[in-house]
N, C-alpha and C positions, 0 to 999 in steps of 0.2 A: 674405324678408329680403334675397336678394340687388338685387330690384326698389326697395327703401327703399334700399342704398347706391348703386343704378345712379344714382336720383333724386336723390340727396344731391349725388354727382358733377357730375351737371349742370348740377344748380341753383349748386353752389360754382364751375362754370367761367363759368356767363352773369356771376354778380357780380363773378369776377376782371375776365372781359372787359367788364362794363359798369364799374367802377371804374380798373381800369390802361389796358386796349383795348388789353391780352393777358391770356393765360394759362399758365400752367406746364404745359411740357410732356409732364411726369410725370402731370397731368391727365387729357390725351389717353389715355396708353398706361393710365391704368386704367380710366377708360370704356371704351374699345376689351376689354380685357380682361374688365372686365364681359360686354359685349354677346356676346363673345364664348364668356364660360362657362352666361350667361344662353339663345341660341342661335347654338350651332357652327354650323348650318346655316345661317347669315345670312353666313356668307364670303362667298359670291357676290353677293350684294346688296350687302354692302361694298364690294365691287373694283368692283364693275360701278357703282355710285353715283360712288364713287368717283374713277373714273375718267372717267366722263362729266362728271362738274363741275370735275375737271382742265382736261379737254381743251377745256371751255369758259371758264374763266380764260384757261388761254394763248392761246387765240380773243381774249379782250377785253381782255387785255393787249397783243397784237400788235397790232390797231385802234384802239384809244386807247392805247396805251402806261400805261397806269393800271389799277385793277382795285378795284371797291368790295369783296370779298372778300380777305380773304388766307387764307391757308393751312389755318390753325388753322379758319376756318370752314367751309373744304371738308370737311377732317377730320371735326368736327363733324354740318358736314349729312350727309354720308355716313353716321355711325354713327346719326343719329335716322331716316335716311330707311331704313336698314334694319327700324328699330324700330317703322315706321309701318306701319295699316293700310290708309291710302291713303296713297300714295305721290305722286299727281297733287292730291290734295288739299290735302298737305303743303306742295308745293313752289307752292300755286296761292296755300296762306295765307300763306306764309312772303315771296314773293315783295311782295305785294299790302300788307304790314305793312312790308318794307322800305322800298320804292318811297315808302312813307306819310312814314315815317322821315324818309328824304334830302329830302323836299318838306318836312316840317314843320321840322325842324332845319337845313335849308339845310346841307349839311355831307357829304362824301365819305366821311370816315375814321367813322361810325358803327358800335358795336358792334352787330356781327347775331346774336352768339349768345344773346343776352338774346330776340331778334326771334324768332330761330329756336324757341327754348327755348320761348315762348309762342305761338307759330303751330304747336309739335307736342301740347301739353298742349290747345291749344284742339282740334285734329282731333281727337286721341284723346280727348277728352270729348265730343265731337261723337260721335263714332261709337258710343260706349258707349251715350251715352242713345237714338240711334236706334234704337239694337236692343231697348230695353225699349218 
């Protein structure tokens, strides 16, 4: 049950962000909230995600002064890349789909949480049927 409103959640933040490109941020704090009654033990992979794709925004904000991220999708990626079973797979599809994205739409301000949201449902299908 709780997994159906994690999903619910998600899915209602990719179409805020694919129709406004934002989302409420009362969104954020119950996904997070989710994830985090779903597993406590994912803190660290939170902060630690987290914090590494901060620290890489303010890298690519400082050198181009711009940033195809904002905030809310760091957020974002952080609480799906705790959720994920590859991690390097995640951020290899997730990447590879945006990249896709900004070429095909010619366009900077594209929503990634819709990108993201389907670059984590593909890995974790991916990974399910491998193991059958």
């Amino acid at each position: 049950m709780l997994w159906l409103l994690w999903n619910t959640m998600l899915i209602y933040i990719a179409l805020q962000d694919l129709r406004y490109h934002c989302f409420p941020v009362w969104s954020v704090f119950s996904l997070s909230g989710l994830t985090l009654w779903i597993c406590p033990y994912c803190v660290g992979d939170i902060l630690w995600c987290g914090g590494l794709l901060s620290f890489l925004k303010y890298l690519i904000e400082w050198k181009r002064t711009t940033s195809y991220l904002g905030w809310g999708d760091v957020e974002v990626l952080a609480l799906l890349s705790s959720q994920s079973s590859s991690i390097p797979g995640f951020f290899m599809v997730s990447g590879i789909l945006g990249a896709v994205s900004c070429a095909l739409f010619n366009r900077n301000g594209i929503p990634f949480v819709p990108i993201m949201t389907m670059a984590w449902y593909g890995v974790e299908g991916w990974n399910k049927l491998a193991l059958f």
